[in-house]
Structure formats: C-alpha cells, structure tokens
N, C-alpha and C positions, 0 to 999 in steps of 0.2 A: 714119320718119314714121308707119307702120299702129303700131307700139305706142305712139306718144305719141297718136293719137287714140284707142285705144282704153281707155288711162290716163285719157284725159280724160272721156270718155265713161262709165266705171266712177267717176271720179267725183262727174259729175253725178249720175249716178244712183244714188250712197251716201247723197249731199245732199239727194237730196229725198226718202229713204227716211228717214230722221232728220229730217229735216222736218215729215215727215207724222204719223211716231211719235209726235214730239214735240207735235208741234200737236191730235192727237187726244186724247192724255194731258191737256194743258196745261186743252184745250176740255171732256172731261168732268169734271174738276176744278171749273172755274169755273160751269158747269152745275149740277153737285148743288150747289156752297154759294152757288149764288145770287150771283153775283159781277159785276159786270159786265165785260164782255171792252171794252170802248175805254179803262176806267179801269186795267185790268191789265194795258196790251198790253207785250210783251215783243221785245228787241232780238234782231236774228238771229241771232248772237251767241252768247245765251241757249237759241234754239231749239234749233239746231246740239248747244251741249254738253249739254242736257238730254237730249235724243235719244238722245245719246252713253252716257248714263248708263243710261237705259232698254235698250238694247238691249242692253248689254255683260252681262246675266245671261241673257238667251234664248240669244242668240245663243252664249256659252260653253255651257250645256248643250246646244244642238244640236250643237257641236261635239266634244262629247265621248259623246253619243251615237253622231256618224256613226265618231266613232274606235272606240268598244267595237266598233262591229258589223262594220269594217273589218279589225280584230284579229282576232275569231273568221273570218271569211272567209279573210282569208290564213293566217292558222295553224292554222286546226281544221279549215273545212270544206274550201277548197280541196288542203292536201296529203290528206286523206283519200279526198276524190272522185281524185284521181290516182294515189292508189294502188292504191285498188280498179279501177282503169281498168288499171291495168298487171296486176295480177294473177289478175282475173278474166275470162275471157272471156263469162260467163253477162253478165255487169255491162254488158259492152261493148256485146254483143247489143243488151240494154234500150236503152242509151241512144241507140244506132242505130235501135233501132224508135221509139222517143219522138221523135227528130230529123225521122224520117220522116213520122211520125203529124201533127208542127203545123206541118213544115216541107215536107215533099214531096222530090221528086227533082225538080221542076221547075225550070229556070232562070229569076229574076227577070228581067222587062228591063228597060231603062234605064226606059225610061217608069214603070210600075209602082215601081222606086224612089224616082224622082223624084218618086212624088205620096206616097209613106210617107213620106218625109224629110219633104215639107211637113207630112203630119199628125201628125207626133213634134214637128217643130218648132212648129205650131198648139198641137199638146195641153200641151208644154211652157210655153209663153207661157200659158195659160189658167190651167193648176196656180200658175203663177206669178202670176198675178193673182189668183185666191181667195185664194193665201195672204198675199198683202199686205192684202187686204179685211177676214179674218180677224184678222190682225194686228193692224190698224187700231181693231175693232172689241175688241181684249183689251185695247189700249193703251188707250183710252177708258174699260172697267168699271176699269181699276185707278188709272185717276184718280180717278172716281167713288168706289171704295172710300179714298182717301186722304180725301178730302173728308169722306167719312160718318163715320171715327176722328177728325178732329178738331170735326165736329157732336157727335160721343157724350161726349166731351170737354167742350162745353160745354155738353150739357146737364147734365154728371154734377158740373158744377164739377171736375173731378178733372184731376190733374197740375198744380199752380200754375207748375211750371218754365216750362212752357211760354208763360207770358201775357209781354206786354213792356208798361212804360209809356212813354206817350206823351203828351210836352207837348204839350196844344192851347193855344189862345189862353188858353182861361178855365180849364181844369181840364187835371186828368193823370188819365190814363183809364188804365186794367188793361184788355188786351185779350188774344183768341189769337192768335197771329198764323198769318194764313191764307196769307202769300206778299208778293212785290216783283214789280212787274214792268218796264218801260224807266225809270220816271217815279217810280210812285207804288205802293205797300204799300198793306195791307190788315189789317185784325182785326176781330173781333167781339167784343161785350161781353156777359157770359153774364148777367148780371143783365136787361139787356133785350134779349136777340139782337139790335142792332143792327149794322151792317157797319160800321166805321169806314173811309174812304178819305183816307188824307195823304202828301204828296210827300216822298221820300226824303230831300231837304237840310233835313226837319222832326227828324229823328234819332228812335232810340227805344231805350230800355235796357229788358233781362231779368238775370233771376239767373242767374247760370254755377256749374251744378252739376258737380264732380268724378264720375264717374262709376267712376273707378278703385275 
C-alpha cells in the first residue's frame, strides 16, 4: 500500500511539473505573437505531451551530467581517496584533524539532530522550489524565442515552406502558420500582419518539402 501511494503521489506531482512546463512555454508563445489565449486554448492532452516533449532534452542532459560526475567520483576520486587513506598515515592524520576541525568530538543529541534534519529537509524543499521557478521562467523565454523566429520570418517574407493556404469563405489566404490548439488554428499574413483565427474542421494545405 505505501509504495502504491507513493507511485501515486510521484505521479501527481510528474503531471503538474509537465503541466506547468508546458503551460508556461505554451503562454510565452502566445504572449510575444500576440495571440489570443481563449481562441488557442489547448486540450490536456495536448498539455501533458507538449510538456513531454519539452523536458525530455533538459532533463536527458541533467542526467548525463549527474552520470559523468558519478563516474569520476566512483572511479577516480573515491578509489584514490582510499588509497591514499591506506597508505599514508600523514593523509590519515589530516583527514582526522579536518573531521575534528568542522565536526568536533562532541556527541550530537537527538534533539540537535532532529531540528538539522528539519533544516536539510527545509533547505531541500526550497532549492527545489527555485528550481522549478527557474524552470518555469526558461520554459516561458524559449517559447518566446520560438514566437520571435517565426515573427523574423514574416517579416523577412522568407522560407515560403512554411505558409499553408486556407479556404475562407471569400478568398484562400497564404499564411504562417503559427499553431492549433483544442478547436481552432492560427496564422498570420505577412503582407498585412494580420492573425488569421479558423476552426480546425475548416482544413488547410502547405507544400511538403523532401528534406532528404
């Protein structure tokens, strides 16, 4: 029972870390290109795998960060420190005087541990809160920078691959296309920067370029 709750509980709290990611990205997006957020709101669905998508290149180089530094730890510095512990007694010395220096001879007691734990476990929850804040706040500028290349884009007229037409009632418009979200799509028309907003069951064709 304690591991299916705390299965559950880890993945609550995966969900709304992908959630957040996600909905920050999603928000500075819409933000720099001017978009309105009721007309591009997007299914959860949506949220979830976007999220998904986002995190899976941080989150892999953190991981192979904490691998490289794990690697030199157990194979370089740790047998090195234990070797020089066996073989030196000068070394041993040190490290006894160093123990003593930030640790003491004294005995902890319960009490005294018992309010360190709470401040590891405080200070932990905190570092763990900046860096979600943080997070939050890198996921947002790289939405924003997604928005601003395909602004440069239209003001430069440049890359036609990218525009789709789209039957309106009266006319078929060239646009970029800026996103979908639960409902309804989005593009802008670079001759007059206008935002086009049309529902999804309206359809819309681009050119499919080989890129091989």
């Amino acid at each position: 029972m304690p591991k299916f709750i705390d299965s559950a509980i880890l993945l609550a709290i995966s969900t709304a870390v992908l959630f957040s990611w996600s909905t920050a990205h999603y928000m500075g997006f819409l933000f720099e290109a001017d978009l309105d957020i009721n007309m591009m709101e997007r299914s959860f669905h949506q949220v979830i795998y976007n999220g998904l998508l986002l995190a899976f290149y941080p989150v892999i180089v953190v991981l192979i960060f904490i691998c490289i530094l794990l690697f030199f730890y157990a194979h370089i510095i740790l047998p090195e420190y234990i070797k020089q512990i066996r073989r030196s007694y000068k070394f041993r010395k040190k490290i006894a005087k160093f123990r003593r220096y930030w640790i003491g001879k004294r005995v902890t007691s319960q009490v005294e541990k018992n309010a360190m734990e709470r401040f590891n476990n405080f200070g932990l929850l905190t570092i763990l809160s900046l860096t979600f804040l943080f997070s939050l706040v890198y996921f947002e500028n790289e939405g924003k920078k997604e928005a601003q290349i395909i602004m440069e884009k239209v003001q430069n007229e440049s890359e036609p691959h990218d525009m789709i037409r789209v039957n309106f009632t009266k006319k078929v418009r060239k646009l970029y296309f800026l996103g979908c979200g639960l409902k309804n799509c989005a593009g802008i028309e670079a001759e007059t920067n206008k935002v086009f907003y049309f529902p999804q069951s309206l359809g819309f064709s681009f050119v499919y370029q080989n890129k091989i």
